[in-house]
C-alpha positions as CSV (number, residue, x, y, z in Angstrom):
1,X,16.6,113.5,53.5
2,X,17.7,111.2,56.2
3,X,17.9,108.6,54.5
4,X,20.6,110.6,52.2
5,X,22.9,112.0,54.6
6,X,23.3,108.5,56.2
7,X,24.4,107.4,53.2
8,X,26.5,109.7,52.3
9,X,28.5,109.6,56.1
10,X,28.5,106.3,55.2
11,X,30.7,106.5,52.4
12,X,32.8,109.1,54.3
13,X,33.6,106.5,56.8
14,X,34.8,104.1,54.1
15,X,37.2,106.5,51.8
16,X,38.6,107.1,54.8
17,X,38.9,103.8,56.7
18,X,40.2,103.2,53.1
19,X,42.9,105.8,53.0
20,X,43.8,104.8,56.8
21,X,44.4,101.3,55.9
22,X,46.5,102.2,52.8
23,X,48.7,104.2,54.7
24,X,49.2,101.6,57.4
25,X,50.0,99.3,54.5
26,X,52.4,101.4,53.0
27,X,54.4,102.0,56.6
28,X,54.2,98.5,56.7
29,X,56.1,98.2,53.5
30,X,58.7,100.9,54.5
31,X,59.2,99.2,57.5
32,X,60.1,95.8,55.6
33,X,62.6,97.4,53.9
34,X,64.1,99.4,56.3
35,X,64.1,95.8,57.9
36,X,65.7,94.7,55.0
37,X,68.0,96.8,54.5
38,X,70.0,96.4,57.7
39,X,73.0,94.0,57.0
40,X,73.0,91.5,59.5
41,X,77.0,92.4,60.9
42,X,74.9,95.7,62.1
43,X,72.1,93.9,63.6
44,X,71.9,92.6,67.7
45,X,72.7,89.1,67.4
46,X,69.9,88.5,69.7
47,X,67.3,89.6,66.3
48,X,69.5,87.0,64.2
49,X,68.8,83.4,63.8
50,X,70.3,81.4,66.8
51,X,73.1,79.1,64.2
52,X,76.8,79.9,63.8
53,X,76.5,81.3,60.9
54,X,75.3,84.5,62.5
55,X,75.8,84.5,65.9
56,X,79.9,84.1,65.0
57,X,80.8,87.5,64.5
58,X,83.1,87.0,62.0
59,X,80.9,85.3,60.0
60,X,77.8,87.4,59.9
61,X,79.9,90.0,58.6
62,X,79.7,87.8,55.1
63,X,76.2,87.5,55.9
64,X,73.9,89.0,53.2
65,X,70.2,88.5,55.0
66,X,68.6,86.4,57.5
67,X,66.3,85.1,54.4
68,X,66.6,81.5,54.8
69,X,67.9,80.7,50.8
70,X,66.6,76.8,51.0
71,X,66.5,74.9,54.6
72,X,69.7,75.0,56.2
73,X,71.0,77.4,53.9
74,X,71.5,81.3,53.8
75,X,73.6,83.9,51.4
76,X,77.1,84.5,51.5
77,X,78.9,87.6,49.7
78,X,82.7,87.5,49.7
79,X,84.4,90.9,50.8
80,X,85.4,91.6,47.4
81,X,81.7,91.6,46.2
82,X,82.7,89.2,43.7
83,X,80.6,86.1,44.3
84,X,77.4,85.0,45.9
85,X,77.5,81.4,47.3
86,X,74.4,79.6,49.5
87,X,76.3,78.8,53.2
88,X,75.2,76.4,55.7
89,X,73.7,77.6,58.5
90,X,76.3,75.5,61.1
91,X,79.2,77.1,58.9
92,X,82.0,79.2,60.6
93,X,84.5,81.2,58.9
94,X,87.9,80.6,60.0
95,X,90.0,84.0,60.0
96,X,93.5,82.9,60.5
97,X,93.6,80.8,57.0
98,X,91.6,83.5,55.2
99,X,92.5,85.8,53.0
100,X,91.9,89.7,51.0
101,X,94.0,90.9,48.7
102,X,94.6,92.4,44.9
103,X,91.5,90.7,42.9
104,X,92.1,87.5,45.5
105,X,90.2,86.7,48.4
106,X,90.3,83.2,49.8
107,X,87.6,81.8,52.7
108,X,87.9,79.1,54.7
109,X,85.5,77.8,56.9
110,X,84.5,74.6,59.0
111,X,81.2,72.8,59.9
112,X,80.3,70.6,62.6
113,X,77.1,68.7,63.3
114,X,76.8,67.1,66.6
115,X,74.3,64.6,65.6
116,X,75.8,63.4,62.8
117,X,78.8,63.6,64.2
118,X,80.0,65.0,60.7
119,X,82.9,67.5,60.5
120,X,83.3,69.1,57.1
121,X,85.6,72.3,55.6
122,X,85.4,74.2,53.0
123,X,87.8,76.4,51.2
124,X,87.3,78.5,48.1
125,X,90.2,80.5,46.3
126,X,88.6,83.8,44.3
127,X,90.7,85.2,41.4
128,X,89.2,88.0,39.2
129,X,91.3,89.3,36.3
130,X,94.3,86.8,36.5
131,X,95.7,85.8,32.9
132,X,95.7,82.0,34.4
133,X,92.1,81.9,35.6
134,X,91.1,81.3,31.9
135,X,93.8,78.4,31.5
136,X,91.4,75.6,33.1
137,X,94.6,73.5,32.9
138,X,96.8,75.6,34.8
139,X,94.2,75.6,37.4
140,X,93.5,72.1,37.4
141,X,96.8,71.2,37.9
142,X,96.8,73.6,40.9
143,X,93.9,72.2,42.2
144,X,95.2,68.5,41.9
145,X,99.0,69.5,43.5
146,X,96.9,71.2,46.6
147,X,94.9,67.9,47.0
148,X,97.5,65.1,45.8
149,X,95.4,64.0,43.2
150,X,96.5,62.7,39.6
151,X,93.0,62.2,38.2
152,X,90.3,63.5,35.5
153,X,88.2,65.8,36.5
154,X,84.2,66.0,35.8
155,X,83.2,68.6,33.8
156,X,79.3,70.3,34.4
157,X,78.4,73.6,32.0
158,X,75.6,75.9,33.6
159,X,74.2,78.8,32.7
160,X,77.0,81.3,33.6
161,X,79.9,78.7,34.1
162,X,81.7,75.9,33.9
163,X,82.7,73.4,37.0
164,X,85.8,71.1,36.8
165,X,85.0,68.5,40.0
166,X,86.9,65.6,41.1
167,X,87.3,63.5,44.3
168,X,88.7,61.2,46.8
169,X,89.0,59.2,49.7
170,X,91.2,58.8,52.1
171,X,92.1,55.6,54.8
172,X,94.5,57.1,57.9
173,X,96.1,53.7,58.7
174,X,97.9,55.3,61.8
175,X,94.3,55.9,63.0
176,X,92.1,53.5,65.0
177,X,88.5,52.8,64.9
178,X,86.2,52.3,62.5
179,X,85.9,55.9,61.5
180,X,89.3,55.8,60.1
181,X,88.4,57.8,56.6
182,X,87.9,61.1,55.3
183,X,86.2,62.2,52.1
184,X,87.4,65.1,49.8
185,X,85.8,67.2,46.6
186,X,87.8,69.7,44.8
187,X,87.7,71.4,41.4
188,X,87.3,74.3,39.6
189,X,84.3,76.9,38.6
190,X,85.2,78.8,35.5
191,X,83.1,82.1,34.7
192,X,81.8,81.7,31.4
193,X,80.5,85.2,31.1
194,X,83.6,87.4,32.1
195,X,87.2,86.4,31.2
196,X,90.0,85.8,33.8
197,X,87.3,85.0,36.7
198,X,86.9,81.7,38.3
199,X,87.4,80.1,42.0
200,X,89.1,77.1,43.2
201,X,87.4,75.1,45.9
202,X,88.1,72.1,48.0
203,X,86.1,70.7,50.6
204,X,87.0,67.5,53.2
205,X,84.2,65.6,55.3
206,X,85.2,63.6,58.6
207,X,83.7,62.0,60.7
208,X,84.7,63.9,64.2
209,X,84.6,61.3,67.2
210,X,85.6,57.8,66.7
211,X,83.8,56.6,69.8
212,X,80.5,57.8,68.3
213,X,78.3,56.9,65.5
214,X,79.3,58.4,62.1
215,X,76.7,58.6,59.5
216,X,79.0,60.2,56.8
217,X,78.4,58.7,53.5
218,X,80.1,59.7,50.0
219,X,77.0,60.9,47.8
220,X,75.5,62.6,51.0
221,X,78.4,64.7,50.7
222,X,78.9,64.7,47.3
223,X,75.6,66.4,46.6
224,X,76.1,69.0,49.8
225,X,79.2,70.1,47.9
226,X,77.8,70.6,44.6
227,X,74.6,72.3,46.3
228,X,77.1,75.1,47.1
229,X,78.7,75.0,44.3
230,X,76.4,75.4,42.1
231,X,74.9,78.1,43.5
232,X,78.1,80.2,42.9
233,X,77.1,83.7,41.3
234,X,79.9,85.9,39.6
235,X,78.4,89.6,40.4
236,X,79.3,92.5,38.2
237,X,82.4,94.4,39.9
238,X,82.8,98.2,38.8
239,X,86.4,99.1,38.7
240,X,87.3,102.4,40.2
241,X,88.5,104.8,37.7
């Protein structure tokens, strides 16, 4: 009889250690996504990871999570909800040459790296239901009279658009030193899912001090740029009725 009821406490104590731990789990979980669910412009930039990205408080506001996307790299939204983009973790958005407007938004931002000594900026031009953002020509030649470039442009089709890419470098003469040289990409993404949507881009790497080592190099950059690129999403905007 003993024997029976030890048995039988026995299994009392485990339902219930059972049901205890399930619970703590599931608080756990709501936690997380409470966590989660905090956008990182509300957060105390002492709980944010210690890069410009976040602790520039114009930039976190663009900020989607503190999820590292790849190494180096978080999640950008635009203000218009219109795209996703991956953004390096040294980026800064620059406020003055920025833009929000009627189905246009345009950010501009800048990166430096003090141990490469690399300086890059980046600027992308949103349009969303403009009759010329289907007219890759009209944009192309837009995107060549912004960069002074009279050149063909590469063409890449992924699985929800096209990109247009091109670039160039540039030699200042009036500029001494060895680190007299500047490289720039540029181009065009065209949504191939939703008409009248695409985003012009542009983006120049420079080596920052002369006096210093410079380990710029063209294909380095060249892939950065398209690592960005294309990781563009178009996201789904409801129009108000």
């Amino acid at each position: 009889m003993k024997k029976i009821i030890y048995i039988c406490f026995s299994l009392l104590l485990a339902l219930t250690g059972g049901c205890s731990m399930n619970d703590n789990e599931k608080n756990s979980k709501n936690n997380e996504n409470k966590t989660e669910a905090v956008k990182p412009k509300d957060m105390d930039p002492k709980d944010l990871p210690q890069v410009p990205a976040f602790q520039d408080e114009k930039t976190r506001e663009y900020m989607v999570s503190t999820k590292e996307e790849e190494a180096g790299y978080y999640l950008l939204e635009s203000k218009l909800k219109g795209f996703r983009m991956l953004f390096p973790e040294d980026g800064e958005y620059v406020p003055d040459m920025s833009s929000t407007g009627d189905n246009e938004e345009t950010i501009v931002f800048d990166s430096f790296n003090k141990k490469t000594n690399i300086q890059y900026d980046g600027q992308l031009d949103y349009h969303q239901d403009k009759s010329f953002a289907n007219d890759k020509d009209t944009m192309l030649d837009i995107v060549s009279g912004r960069n002074g470039y009279k050149g063909k442009y590469g063409e890449r089709e992924l699985s929800d658009k096209i990109v247009y890419s091109a670039q160039k470098k540039s030699v200042f003469d009036d500029v001494d030193g060895k680190n007299n040289y500047s490289y720039r990409f540029f181009g065009y993404v065209k949504s191939t899912k939703k008409d009248y949507l695409g985003i012009e881009y542009s983006f120049r790497f420079a080596c920052y001090k002369d006096e210093e080592p410079c380990s710029l190099k063209e294909e380095e950059a060249r892939q950065k740029v398209q690592k960005i690129i294309d990781s563009i999403t178009f996201l789904k905007v409801k129009k108000e009725k």
